[in-house]
C-alpha positions as CSV (number, residue, x, y, z in Angstrom):
1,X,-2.2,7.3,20.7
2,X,-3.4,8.7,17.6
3,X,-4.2,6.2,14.9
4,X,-1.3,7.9,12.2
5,X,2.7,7.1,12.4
6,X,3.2,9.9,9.6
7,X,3.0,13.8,10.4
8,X,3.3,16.6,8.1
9,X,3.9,20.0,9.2
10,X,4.6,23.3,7.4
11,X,5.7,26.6,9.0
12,X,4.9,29.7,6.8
13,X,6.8,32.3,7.2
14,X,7.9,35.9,5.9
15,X,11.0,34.8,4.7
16,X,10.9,30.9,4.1
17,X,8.6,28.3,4.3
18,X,9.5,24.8,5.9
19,X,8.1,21.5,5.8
20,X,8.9,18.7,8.3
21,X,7.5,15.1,7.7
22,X,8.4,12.9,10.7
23,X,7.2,9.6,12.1
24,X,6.4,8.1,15.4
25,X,7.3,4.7,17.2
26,X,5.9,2.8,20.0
27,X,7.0,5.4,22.2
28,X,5.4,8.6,20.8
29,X,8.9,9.4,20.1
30,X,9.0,11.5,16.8
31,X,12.4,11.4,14.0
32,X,12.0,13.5,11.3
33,X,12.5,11.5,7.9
34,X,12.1,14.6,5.3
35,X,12.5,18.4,5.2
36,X,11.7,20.9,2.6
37,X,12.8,24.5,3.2
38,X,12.3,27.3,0.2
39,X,13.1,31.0,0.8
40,X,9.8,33.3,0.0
41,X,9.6,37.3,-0.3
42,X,6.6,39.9,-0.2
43,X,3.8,36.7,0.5
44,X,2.6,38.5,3.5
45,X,1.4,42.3,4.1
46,X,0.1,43.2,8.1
47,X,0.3,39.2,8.5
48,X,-2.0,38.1,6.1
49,X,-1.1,36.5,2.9
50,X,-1.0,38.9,0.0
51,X,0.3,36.7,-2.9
52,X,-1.5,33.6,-2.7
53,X,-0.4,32.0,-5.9
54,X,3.1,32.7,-5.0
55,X,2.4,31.5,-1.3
56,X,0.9,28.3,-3.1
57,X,3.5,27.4,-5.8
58,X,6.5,28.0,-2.8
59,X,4.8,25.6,-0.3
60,X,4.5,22.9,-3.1
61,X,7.9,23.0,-3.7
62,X,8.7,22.6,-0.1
63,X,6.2,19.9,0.5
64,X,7.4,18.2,-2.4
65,X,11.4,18.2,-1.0
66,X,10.5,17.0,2.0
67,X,8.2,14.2,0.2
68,X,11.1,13.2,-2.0
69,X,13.4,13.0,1.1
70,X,11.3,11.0,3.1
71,X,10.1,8.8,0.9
72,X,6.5,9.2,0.9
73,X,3.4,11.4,0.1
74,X,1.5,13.3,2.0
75,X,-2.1,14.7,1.8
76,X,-3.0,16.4,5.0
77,X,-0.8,19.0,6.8
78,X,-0.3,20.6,9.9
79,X,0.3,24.4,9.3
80,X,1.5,27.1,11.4
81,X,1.4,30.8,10.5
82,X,1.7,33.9,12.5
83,X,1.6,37.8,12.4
84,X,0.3,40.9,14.1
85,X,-3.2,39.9,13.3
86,X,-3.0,37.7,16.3
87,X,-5.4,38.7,19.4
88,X,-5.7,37.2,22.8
89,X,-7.8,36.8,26.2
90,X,-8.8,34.8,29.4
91,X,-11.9,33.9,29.9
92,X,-13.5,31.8,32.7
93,X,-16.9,29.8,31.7
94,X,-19.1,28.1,34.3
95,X,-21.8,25.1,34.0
96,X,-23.2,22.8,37.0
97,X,-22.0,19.5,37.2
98,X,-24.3,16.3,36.5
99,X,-26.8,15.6,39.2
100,X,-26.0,11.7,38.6
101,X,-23.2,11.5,41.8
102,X,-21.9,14.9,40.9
103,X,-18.8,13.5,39.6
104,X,-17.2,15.2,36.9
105,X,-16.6,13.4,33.8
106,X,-15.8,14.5,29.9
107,X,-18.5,16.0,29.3
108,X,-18.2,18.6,31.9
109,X,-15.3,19.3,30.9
110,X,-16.2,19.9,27.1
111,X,-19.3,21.5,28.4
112,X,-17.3,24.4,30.3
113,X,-14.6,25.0,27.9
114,X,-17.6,25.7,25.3
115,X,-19.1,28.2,27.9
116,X,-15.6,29.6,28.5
117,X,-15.1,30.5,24.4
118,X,-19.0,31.1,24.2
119,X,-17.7,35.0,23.5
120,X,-18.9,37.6,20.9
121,X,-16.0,38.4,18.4
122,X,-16.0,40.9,15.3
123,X,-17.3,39.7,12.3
124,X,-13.9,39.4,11.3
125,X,-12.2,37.6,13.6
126,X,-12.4,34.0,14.3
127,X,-11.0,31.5,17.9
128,X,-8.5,29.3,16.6
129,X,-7.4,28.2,20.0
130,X,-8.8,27.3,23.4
131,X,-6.7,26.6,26.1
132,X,-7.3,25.6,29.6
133,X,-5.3,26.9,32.0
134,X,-7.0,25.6,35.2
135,X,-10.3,23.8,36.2
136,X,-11.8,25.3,39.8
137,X,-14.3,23.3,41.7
138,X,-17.0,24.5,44.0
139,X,-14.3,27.6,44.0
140,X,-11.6,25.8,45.3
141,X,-7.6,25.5,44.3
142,X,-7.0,25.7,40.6
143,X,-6.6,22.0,39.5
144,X,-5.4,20.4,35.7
145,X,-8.1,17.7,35.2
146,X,-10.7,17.9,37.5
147,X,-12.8,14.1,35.9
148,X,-13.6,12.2,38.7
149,X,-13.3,14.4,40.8
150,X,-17.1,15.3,42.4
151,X,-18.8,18.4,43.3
152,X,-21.8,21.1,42.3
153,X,-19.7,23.9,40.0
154,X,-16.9,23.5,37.7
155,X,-15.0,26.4,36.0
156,X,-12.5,26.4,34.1
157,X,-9.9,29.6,33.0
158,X,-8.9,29.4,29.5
159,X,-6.7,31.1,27.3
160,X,-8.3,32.5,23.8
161,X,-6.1,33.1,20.7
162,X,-7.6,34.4,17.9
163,X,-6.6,35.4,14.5
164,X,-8.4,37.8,11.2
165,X,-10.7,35.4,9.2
166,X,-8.9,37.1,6.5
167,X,-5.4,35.7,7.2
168,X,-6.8,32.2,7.8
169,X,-9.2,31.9,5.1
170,X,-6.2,32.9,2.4
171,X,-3.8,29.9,4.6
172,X,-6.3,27.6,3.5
173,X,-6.8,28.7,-0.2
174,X,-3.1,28.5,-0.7
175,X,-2.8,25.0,0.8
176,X,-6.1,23.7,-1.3
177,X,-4.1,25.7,-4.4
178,X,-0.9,23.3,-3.7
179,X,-2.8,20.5,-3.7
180,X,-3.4,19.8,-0.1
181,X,-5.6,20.0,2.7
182,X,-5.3,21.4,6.4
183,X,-5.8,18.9,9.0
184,X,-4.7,21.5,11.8
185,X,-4.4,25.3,11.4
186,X,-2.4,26.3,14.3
187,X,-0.8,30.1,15.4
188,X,2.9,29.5,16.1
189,X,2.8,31.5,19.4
190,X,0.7,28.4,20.6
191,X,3.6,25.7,19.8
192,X,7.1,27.1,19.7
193,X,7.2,26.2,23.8
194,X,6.3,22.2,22.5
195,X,9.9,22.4,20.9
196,X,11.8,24.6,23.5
197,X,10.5,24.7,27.1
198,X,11.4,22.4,29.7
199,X,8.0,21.4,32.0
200,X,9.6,23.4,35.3
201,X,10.5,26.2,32.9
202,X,6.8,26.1,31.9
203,X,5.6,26.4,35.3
204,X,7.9,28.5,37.3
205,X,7.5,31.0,34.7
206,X,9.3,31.8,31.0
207,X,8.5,34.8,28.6
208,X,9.2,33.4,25.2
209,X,10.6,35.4,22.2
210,X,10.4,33.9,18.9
211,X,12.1,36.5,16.2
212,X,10.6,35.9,12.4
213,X,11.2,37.8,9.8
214,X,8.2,40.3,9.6
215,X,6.8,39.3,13.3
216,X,8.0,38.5,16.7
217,X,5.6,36.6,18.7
218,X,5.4,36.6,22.7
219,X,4.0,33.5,24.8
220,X,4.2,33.8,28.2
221,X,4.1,30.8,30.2
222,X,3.4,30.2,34.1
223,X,2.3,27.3,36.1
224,X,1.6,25.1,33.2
225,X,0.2,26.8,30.4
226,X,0.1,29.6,28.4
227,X,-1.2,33.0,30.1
228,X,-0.7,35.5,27.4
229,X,0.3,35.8,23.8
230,X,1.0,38.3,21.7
231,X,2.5,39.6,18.2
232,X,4.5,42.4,17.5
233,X,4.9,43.3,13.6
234,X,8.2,43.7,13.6
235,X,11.5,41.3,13.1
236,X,14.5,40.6,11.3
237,X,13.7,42.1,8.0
238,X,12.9,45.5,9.5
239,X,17.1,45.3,10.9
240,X,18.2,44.0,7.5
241,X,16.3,47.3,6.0
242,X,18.0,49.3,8.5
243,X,21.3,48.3,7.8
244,X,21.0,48.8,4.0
245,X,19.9,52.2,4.8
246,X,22.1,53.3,7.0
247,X,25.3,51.8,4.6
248,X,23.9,52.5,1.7
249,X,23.9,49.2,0.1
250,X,21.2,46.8,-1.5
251,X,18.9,44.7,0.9
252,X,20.6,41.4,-0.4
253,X,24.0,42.4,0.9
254,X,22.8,43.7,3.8
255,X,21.5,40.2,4.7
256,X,24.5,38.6,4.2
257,X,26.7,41.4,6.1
258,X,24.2,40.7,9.0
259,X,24.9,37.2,9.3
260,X,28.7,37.5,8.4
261,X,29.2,40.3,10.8
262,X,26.2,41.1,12.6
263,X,26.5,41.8,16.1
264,X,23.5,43.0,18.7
265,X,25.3,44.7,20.8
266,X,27.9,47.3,20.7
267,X,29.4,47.7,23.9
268,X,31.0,44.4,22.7
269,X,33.0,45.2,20.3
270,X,36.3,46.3,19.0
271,X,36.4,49.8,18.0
272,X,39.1,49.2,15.4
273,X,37.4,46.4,14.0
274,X,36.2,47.4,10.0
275,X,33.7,45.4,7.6
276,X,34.3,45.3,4.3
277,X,31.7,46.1,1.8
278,X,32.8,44.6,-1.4
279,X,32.6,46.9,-4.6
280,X,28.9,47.8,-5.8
281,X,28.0,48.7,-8.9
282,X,30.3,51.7,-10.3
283,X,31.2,52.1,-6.2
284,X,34.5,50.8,-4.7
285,X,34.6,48.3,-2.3
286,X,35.0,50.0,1.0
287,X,35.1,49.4,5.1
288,X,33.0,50.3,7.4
289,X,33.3,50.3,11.3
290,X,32.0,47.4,12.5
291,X,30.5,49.2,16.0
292,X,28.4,51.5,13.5
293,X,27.1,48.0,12.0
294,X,26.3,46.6,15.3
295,X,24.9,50.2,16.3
296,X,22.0,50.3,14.0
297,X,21.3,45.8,14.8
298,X,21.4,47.2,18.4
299,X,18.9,50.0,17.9
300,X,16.4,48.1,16.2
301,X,16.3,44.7,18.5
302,X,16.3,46.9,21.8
303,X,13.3,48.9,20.1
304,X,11.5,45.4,20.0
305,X,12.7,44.3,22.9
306,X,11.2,47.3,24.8
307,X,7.5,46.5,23.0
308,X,7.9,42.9,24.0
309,X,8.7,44.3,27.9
310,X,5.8,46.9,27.7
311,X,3.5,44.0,26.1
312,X,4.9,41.7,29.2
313,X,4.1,44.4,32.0
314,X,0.7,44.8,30.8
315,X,0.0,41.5,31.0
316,X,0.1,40.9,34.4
317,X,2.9,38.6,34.6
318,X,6.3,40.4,34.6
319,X,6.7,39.3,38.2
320,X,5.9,35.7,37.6
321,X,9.2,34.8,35.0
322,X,11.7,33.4,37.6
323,X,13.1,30.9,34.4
324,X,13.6,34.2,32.3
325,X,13.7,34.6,29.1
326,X,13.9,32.4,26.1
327,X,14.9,34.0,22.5
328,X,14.4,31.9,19.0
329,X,13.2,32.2,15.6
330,X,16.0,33.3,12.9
331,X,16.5,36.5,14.5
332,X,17.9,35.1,17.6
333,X,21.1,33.7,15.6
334,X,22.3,37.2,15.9
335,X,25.7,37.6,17.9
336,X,25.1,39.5,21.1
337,X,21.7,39.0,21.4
338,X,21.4,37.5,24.7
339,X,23.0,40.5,26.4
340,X,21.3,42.9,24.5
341,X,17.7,41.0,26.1
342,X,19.6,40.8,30.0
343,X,20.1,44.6,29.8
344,X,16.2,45.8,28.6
345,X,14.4,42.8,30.6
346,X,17.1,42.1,33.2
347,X,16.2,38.6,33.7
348,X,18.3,35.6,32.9
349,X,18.6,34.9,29.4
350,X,19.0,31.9,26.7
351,X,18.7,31.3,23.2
352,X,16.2,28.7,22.6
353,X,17.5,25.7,20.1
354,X,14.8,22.7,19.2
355,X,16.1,19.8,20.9
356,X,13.0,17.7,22.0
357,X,13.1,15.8,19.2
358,X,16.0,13.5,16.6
359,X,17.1,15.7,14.0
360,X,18.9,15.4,11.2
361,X,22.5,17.2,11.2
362,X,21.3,20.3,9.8
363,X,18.7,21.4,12.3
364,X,20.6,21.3,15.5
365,X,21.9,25.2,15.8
366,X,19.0,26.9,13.9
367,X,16.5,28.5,16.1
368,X,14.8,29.3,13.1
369,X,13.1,25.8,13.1
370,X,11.7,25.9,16.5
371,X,8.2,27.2,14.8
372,X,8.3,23.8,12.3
373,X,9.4,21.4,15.4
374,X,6.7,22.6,17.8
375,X,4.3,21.8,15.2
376,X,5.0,18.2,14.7
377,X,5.3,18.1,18.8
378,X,1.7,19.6,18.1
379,X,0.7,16.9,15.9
380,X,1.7,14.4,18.1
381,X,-0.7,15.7,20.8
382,X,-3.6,16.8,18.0
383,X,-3.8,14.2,14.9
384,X,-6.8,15.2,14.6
385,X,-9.2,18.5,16.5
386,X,-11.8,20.6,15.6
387,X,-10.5,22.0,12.5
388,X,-10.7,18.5,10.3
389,X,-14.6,18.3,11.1
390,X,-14.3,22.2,9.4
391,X,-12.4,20.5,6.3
392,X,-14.6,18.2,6.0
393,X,-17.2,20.8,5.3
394,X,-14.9,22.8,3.6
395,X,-13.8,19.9,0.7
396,X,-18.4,19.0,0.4
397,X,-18.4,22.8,-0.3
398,X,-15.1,22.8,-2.4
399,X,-16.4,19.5,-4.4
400,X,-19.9,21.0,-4.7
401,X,-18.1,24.0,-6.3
402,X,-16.0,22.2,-8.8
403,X,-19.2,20.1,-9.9
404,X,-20.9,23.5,-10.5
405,X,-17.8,25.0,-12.5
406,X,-18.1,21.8,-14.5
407,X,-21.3,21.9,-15.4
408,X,-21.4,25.8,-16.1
409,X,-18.1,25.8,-17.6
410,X,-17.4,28.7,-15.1
């Protein structure tokens, strides 16, 4: 167990950020004791932040409700971000094992997965995640922790995620702008499963959808881990925009006639059913057919459905998904949905709702917090990794800085 009780988490995303502080017990059992959510706009452009001060000011006000709710203050924060910057790849590293008895220990282990991420990356990318999928030993059967075991070779497959220096580089000068600091910087792709997946549906195989706002992110997950991840930059603002179009009405109302009356899939409904659009402006309030409604919601989630299936069948791994598929994020509140997802992918289906860990009242339903509960289930598992020995560094340099602004009076 980790030497903290108290986690912090914060989910940034393109239409709200969240903040979750939570505590464990005895039996690494995790309630959540605050939350903070406050709706943003327009903070991120191709997934990278492009309004840092607003991005900063928001997530104070978020850290600061959960803080109030809970009872406490925090310092350091888990944060999870996503968007279409997102890249992935296997990649299998090598490295002989100890001469002293051949057995395996940590350090073999370490050693490998540094050969397997020892990879040469753009200038302007960065790895923010490395994770094993199996361990192989003198090129026998794939294996999950291979110390102790004994033997000549080890290898290990692993699963790369990385992400534009760019996007995570303006996550951290928000944060440091709110008045915190990053203890783990962590793509959301990587921990929505954490809050959703059972472990058989993990390894009998489950592609899983989590809608945002700007994004929808792919993880697909098959004996055990995670094989491929992906990001598609598009999500439920892009079907609010098309409704507003389409009916000729502001964004707002189009959001709110989405959730009031939204419906994925048209075959569904009632061709006498009518929506009303309440009077705008100088224009009379008015109906609309509600199969025309769900007509353009249906157009636009089958159009990312069918890059999710194309991004599935080029992975490799559309055969290997006998759990189906699991849909979250706020998009997947949409009526109809899960039929809508049976007819392009035609596997079983579910909507994915956190439930791993005790809530208060107002999470249960809302798929839209799986992102901020698989980050505290992340915390749980990672305290503390790599990326606090980079703050470290990062608070010397940002110290060193201020001293210098100081004495300059720059």
């Amino acid at each position: 167990m980790g030497r903290e009780t108290t986690f912090a988490v914060v989910d940034i995303g393109s239409t709200k950020i969240a903040t979750l502080i939570a505590s464990r017990n005895g039996q690494d059992e995790l309630s959540v004791l605050g939350c903070g959510t406050v709706k943003v706009e327009d903070i991120f452009r191709k997934g990278i932040l492009s309004n840092i001060d607003r991005t900063a000011r928001t997530l104070a006000m978020s850290v600061s409700a959960a803080e109030e709710m809970a009872g406490i203050k925090v310092q350091n924060l888990t944060v999870g971000f996503s968007g279409e910057h997102l890249r992935s790849f296997n990649s299998l590293g090598v490295v002989p094992v100890s001469k002293t008895e051949n057995q395996i220990t940590e350090n073999e282990v370490e050693a490998v997965i540094e050969a397997a991420q020892a990879v040469r990356l753009p200038f302007e990318r960065e790895i923010l995640h490395v994770l094993p999928q199996e361990f192989f030993i003198d090129q026998g059967d794939g294996i999950k922790d291979p110390i102790g075991n004994t033997g000549v070779r080890l290898e290990v497959q692993v699963h790369v995620v990385t992400a534009s220096t760019a996007a995570t580089q303006a996550i951290y000068k928000a944060v440091r702008m709110a008045g915190y600091e990053i203890t783990n910087l962590v793509l959301n792709p990587i921990v929505v499963g954490s809050a959703l997946l059972s472990a058989e549906e993990e390894e009998v195989g489950t592609l899983l959808i989590d809608i945002g706002g700007s994004a929808t992110d792919i993880a697909i997950y098959y004996k055990g881990a995670i094989r491929h991840t992906a990001s598609i930059g598009m999500g439920g603002k892009y079907v609010t925009n098309d409704i507003a179009v389409g009916l000729q009405i502001p964004y707002n109302l189009a959001e709110k006639i989405k959730i009031a009356s939204g419906h994925a899939f048209s075959a569904r409904i009632d061709p006498v059913e009518m929506v009303e659009i309440p009077e705008i402006g100088g224009r009379q309030q008015s109906k609309v057919s509600r199969v025309l409604l769900a007509s353009i919601i249906e157009a636009r989630m089958e159009e990312i459905f069918e890059l999710a299936d194309d991004t599935v069948k080029r992975s490799g791994y559309s055969n290997k998904l006998a759990c189906g598929v699991v849909v979250t994020g706020g998009g997947a509140r949409l009526r109809g949905l899960d039929k809508l997802a049976n007819k392009v992918f035609g596997l079983p289906i579910k909507i994915g709702y956190p439930e791993k860990i005790h809530l208060p009242e107002e999470f249960y339903g809302k798929p839209e917090y799986s992102a901020a509960i698989g980050l505290l289930a992340y915390s749980l598992r990672h305290p503390v990794d790599q990326e606090e020995k980079r703050n470290i560094l990062v608070r010397m340099i940002h110290k060193v800085e201020d001293a210098i602004s100081a004495i300059f009076n720059i």
